[in-house]
Structure formats: structure tokens, C-alpha cells
C-alpha positions in Angstrom: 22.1 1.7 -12.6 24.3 2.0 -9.3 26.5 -1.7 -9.6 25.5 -2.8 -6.0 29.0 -3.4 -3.7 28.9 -7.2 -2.3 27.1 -6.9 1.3 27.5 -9.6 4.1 24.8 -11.3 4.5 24.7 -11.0 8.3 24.3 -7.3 7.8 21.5 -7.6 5.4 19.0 -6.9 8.1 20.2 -3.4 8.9 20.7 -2.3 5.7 17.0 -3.3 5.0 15.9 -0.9 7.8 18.4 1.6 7.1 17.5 2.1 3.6 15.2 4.7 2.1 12.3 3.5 0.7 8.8 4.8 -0.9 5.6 2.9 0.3 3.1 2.9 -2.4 0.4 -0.2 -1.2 -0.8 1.0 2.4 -4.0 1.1 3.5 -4.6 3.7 6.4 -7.9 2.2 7.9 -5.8 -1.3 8.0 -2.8 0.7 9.6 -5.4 1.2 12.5 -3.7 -1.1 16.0 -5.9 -2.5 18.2 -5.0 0.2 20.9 -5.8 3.1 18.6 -8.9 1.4 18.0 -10.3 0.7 21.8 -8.8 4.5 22.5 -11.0 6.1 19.6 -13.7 4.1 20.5 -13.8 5.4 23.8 -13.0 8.8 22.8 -16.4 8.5 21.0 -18.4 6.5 23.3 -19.1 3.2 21.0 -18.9 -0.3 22.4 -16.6 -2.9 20.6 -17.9 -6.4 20.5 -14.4 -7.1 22.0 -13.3 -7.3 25.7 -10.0 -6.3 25.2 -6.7 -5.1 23.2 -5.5 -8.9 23.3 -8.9 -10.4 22.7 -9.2 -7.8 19.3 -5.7 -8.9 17.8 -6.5 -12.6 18.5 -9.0 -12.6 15.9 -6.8 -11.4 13.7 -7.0 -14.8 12.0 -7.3 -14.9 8.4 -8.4 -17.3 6.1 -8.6 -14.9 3.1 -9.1 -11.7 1.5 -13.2 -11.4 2.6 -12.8 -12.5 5.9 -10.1 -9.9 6.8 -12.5 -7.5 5.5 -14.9 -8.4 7.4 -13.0 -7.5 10.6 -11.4 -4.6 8.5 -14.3 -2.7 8.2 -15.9 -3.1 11.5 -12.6 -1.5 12.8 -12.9 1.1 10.8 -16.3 1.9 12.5 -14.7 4.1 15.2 -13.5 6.9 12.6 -15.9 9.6 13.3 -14.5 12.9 13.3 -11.6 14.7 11.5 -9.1 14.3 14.9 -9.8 10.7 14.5 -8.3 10.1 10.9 -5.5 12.5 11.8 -4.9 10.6 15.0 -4.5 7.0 12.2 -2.5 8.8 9.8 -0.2 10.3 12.4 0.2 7.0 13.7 1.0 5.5 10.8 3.6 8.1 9.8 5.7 8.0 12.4 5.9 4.6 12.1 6.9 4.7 8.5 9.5 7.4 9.4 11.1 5.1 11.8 11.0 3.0 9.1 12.8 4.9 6.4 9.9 5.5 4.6 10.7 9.0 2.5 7.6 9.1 0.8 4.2 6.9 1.1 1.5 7.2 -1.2 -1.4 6.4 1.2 -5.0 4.5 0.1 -8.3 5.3 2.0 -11.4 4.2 1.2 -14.0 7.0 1.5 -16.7 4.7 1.0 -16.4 2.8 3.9 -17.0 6.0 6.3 -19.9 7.9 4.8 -22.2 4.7 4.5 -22.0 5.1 8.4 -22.6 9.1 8.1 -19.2 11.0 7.7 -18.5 13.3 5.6 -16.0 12.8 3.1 -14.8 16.2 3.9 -14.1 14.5 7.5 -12.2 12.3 6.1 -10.0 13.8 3.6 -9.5 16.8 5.4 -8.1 14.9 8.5 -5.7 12.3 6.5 -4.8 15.7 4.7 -3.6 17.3 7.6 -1.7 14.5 9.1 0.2 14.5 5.8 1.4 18.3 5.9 2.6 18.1 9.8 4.1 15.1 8.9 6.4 16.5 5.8 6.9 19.6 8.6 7.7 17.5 11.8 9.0 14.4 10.5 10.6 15.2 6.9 8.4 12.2 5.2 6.2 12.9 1.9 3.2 11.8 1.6 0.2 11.7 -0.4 -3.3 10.5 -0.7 -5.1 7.8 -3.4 -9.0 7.9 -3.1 -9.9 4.2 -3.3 -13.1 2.8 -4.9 -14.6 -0.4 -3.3 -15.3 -3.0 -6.0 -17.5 -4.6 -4.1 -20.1 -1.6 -4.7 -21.2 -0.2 -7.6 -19.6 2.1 -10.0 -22.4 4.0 -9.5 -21.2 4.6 -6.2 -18.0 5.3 -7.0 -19.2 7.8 -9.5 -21.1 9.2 -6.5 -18.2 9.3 -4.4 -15.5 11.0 -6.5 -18.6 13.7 -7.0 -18.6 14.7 -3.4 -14.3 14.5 -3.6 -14.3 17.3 -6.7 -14.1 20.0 -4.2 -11.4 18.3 -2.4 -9.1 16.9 -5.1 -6.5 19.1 -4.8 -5.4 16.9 -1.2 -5.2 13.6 -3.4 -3.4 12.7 -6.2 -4.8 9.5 -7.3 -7.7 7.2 -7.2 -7.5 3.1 -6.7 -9.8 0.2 -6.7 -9.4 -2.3 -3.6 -11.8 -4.6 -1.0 -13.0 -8.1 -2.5 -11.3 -8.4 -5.7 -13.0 -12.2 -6.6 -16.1 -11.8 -8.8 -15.4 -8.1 -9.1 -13.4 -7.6 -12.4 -11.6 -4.4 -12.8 -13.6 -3.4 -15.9 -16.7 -3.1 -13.8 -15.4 0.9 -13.2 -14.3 1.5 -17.0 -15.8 5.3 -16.9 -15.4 6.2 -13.5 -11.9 5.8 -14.1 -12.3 7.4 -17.6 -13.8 10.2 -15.7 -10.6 10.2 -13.3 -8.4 9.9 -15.8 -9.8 12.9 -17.8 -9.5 15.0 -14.3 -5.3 14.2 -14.4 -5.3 12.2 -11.1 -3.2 8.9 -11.1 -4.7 5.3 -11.8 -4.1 2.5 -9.9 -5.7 -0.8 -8.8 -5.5 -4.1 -7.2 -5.8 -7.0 -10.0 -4.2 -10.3 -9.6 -3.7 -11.2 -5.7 -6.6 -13.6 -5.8 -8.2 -12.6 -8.9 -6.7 -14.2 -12.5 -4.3 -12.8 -14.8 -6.7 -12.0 -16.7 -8.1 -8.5 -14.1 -4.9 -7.7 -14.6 -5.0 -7.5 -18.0 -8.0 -5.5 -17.6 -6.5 -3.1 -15.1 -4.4 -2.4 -17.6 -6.0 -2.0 -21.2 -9.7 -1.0 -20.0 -8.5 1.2 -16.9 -5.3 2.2 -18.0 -4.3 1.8 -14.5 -0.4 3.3 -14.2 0.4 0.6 -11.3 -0.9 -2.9 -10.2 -1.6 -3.0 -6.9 -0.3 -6.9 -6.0 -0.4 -8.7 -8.8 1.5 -11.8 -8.1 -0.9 -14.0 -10.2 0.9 -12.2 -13.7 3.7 -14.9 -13.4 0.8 -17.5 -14.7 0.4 -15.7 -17.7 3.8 -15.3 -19.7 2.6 -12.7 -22.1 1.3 -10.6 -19.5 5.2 -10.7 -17.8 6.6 -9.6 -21.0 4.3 -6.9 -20.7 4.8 -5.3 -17.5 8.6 -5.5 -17.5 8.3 -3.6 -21.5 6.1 -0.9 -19.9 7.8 -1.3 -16.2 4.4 -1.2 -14.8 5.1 -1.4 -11.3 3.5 -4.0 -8.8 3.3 -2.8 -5.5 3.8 -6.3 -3.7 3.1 -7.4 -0.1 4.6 -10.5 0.8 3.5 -10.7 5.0 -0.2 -9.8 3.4 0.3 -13.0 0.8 1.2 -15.0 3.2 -1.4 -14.2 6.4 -4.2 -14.2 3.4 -2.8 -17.8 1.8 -1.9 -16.4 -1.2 1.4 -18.0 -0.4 0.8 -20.3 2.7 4.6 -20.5 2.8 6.4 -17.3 2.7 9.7 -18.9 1.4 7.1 -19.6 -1.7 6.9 -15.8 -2.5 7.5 -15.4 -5.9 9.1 -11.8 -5.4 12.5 -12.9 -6.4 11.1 -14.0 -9.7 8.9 -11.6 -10.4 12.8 -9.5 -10.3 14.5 -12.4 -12.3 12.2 -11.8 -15.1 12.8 -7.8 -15.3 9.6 -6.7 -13.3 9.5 -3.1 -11.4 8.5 -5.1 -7.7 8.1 -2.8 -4.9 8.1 -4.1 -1.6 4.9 -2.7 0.9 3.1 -3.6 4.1 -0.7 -3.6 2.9 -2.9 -3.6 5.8 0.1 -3.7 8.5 -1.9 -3.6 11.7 -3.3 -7.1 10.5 -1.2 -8.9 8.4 2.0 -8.7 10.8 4.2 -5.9 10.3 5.2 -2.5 8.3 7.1 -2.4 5.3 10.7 -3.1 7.1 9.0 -6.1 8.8 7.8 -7.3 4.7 11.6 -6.3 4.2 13.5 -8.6 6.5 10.9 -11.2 6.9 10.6 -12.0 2.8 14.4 -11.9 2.3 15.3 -14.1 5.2 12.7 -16.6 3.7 13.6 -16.8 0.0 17.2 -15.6 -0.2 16.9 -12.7 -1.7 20.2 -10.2 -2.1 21.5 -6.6 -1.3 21.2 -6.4 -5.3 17.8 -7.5 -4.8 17.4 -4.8 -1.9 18.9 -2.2 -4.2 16.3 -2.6 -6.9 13.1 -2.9 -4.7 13.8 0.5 -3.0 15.1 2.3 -6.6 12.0 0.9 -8.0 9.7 2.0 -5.4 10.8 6.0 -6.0 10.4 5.2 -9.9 7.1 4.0 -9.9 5.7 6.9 -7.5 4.3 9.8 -8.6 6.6 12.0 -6.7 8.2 14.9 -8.5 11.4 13.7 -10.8 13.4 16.0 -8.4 12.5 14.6 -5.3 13.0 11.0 -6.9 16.7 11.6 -7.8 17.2 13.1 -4.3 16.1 10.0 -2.8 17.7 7.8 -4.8 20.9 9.3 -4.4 20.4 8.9 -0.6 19.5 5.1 -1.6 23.0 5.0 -3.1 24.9 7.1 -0.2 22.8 3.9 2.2 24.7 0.9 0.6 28.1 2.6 0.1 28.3 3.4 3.7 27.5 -0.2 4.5 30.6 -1.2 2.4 32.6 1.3 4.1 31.6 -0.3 7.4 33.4 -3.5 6.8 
């Protein structure tokens, strides 16, 4: 491991932004801004139940997890056509870009659109194509993760990755997300056998709200390769020893803890411990267009709260291009530009 070069901690901000970085918890409905939102909605004629830009982001108050779904999903309402989930993903990606962002693993939730009437086809085929202009235009990778909601059935999910089979080919992965409480990640054992048997990627959200204990499951009954949040594992101490054996990532989202009172306090984050005690933390922006910022505003925000290092920097960015499921090559290309980042820093001063 690169032995991190002391950093001021004035300049810790800049070499936050300036580093490259892999974004493997986003959510591209919840990546959707209010402006995007009133312009697609007027592209395709619908009526918001909100006056304005200012009066939509002012209810952009939280009190947890279902409640920001609630407002999720009826934003996601004005994703009709194929130009429309190009338009979010486009957005999105040149945002992370600005960011650093070399490669971004993106969630969608199918699910969500065709109980209104699209075609899945709509909207794979236009997340798709925002990816490939982006690699072109903007030199950032990025790939798609087909998320289950666990608040429906795994019937539905079964029914969902059926009408994906022609399509899988533009997605990598599959995930389980939306209301996590009462919901236990063994609920979609064999759809995610069946997933798992067609090579794509498992991941899935267990322990942001819900106990150790879905974690456990994402893990031994899913056989899930990443945990989506899972800042409840430092409750259980044989589930810690556990993912830092098998550095199983977690894909962590501190400005998301804190809007949904996971951590009411953001200098209460338990990133830095999560680190302490060997874990492969990755820092991501969730649902950014709601919960406050992208993944350089999680960055700056969490490590001006709790302290954290340019050590600390160091390992949240290696770890993010570990745990994705980029190509080995591309991983030790960007981690090499990781390492190029801090040294010029040190030559700065």
C-alpha cells in the first residue's frame, strides 16, 4: 500500500476534489434536481403538485428513509421516454466528472417506471446510452446495476429481471434498495440465485436502518459481493470481523445518514471507525439531488466533521476502485493516478 505523504490539513479540501474516485452507491432517479424535474415535466405535458423549483426543494425535508421515498418516487413520475433517462444520466455524469469520478457504478430501479407504463427497454436503453457518450465525451466509466424494490414482491422482481434478459448485456449487476425496515434481504433468496447463476454482480442495501442481522443475510443467503450502507455492522462485532476477513466493501453515504437521521449529527458518523477496524468503506452520494450533495460534497463535508485524514482520504478512494467491478486493468490505472494525486500535493508545499 502507497505510505500516504503528511498533507496540511488546510489543503485537505482540494485534494478531496482533486482525487479520483469510483462511485459505487448512486441512485440515478434520486440524482434527478428539481429543475430537471419541472423541465421534463413540461417537456411531457404533466402537472407537478408543486408551484415552483424553490417550493419542490423545500420539501425536501426528511424524517426517514419512507418518507424520502415517498417524494422519491413521485419525482420519478416525469421519466417517460428514452431522451428523458438519457437527459438524468447525462446530468448526473457530468456532474460526477467534475467531480473526479473515474468510474460510477449507477443503480436504477426499473420497477418504479413500468408500474406507470414504460418499458423497461425505455429505460435501460436510455441510461445505456448516456453511459457510452459519456466514456466518449467525458472520459468517465460507467455502468448500470438493475435494482429490485423490496418493498414488492420477489415475484416481481422475478418478473422484472424476465423482461431485462434481452437487455443484460447494458448492465452488470443487480441490487436490492427502497424501504429496507420489515423487508429482510432473504425475502429475494432465488431471484438473486437466478442472477447469480446468469454471472451478473450482487449487491444490496442491509443495515442503514435495518439490523445487523439483514446484513448477515445479504451476505450468506444472497451472497451479495457488496453491502450497500451498512453502518449498523459496527453493533455486531462478529459481523466486523467478517467483512474486514472477506473485505466486503460498504458503499457508505454519510450526507444521506445524516439528512435520513441515521446519524442526526454528522460528526457522529461512524466512517472513521468503520476504517479503524480494517473495513473496505467507500465514500458515495446516494440520492444526491435530496440528501445535499454529490460524492465530493459527502467528501469534504464528513471529514471536516469527524477529523478524518489524507491517510483516511487515501484509503476511501483505493478502496472504492477495489471493490468495483471494473476490469483489474482499468483498476490499477486509476489507482496509480490516485497515487500521482497525493504526490503532487506534497510537491506543492
Amino acid at each position: 500500500m502507497f505510505k500516504v505523504p503528511p498533507i496540511p490539513a488546510d489543503r485537505l479540501p482540494a485534494l478531496l476534489r482533486a482525487m479520483p474516485k469510483a462511485e459505487l452507491h448512486i441512485h440515478i432517479e434520486g440524482s434527478l434536481e428539481p429543475e430537471l424535474i419541472f423541465t421534463l415535466a413540461r417537456r411531457n405535458d404533466l402537472t407537478l403538485p408543486y408551484a415552483s423549483v424553490d417550493e419542490l426543494r423545500s420539501a425536501y425535508a426528511f424524517t426517514n428513509l419512507q418518507s424520502f421515498l415517498d417524494i422519491y418516487y413521485a419525482g420519478a413520475s416525469v421519466l417517460l421516454h428514452e431522451q428523458d433517462f438519457y437527459d438524468m444520466a447525462r446530468a448526473y455524469l457530468a456532474r460526477a466528472a467534475m467531480d473526479n469520478v473515474a468510474h460510477t457504478e449507477i443503480f436504477f430501479d426499473p420497477q418504479t417506471h413500468t408500474a406507470h407504463g414504460v418499458a423497461i427497454e425505455t429505460v435501460i436503453n436510455g441510461l445505456h446510452r448516456a453511459c457510452e457518450d459519456a466514456r466518449a465525451e467525458l472520459g468517465i466509466s460507467a455502468t448500470l446495476i438493475l435494482c429490485f424494490l423490496r418493498h414488492l414482491s420477489e415475484a416481481s422482481a422475478f418478473e422484472t429481471l424476465e423482461q431485462a434478459l434481452p437487455l443484460i448485456d447494458k448492465i452488470v449487476g443487480v441490487g436490492l434498495d427502497s424501504s429496507e425496515l420489515g423487508h429482510p434481504p432473504e425475502k429475494f433468496a432465488r431471484v438473486f440465485a437466478r442472477c447469480r447463476d446468469l454471472g451478473l454482480h450482487l449487491v444490496a442495501h442491509a443495515g442503514e436502518e435495518g439490523p445487523p442481522a439483514y446484513i448477515w443475510s445479504a451476505l450468506d443467503v444472497l451472497k451479495v459481493e457488496r453491502i450497500d450502507h451498512g453502518v449498523q455492522a459496527v453493533h455486531d462485532a462478529a459481523l466486523m470481523k467478517r467483512l474486514a476477513q472477506d473485505r466486503i466493501a460498504l458503499t457508505v453515504c454519510p450526507l444521506s445518514n445524516q439528512k435520513l437521521r441515521v446519524f442526526p449529527n454528522l460528526a457522529d458518523h461512524n466512517l472513521g471507525r468503520l476504517l479503524e477496524a480494517g473495513l473496505a468503506a467507500t465514500v458515495n452520494s446516494d440520492d444526491p439531488a435530496y440528501f445535499g450533495g454529490y460524492i465530493n460534497d459527502n467528501f469534504t463535508q464528513v471529514f471536516a466533521a469527524t477529523g478524518l485524514t489524507a491517510r483516511n482520504a487515501y484509503q476511501l478512494a483505493f478502496n472504492s476502485f477495489e471493490a468495483s467491478f471494473a476490469s483489474n486493468a482499468d483498476k490499477r490505472v486509476w489507482e496509480h493516478r490516485l497515487k500521482e494525486t497525493f504526490e503532487r500535493f506534497v510537491e506543492y508545499d
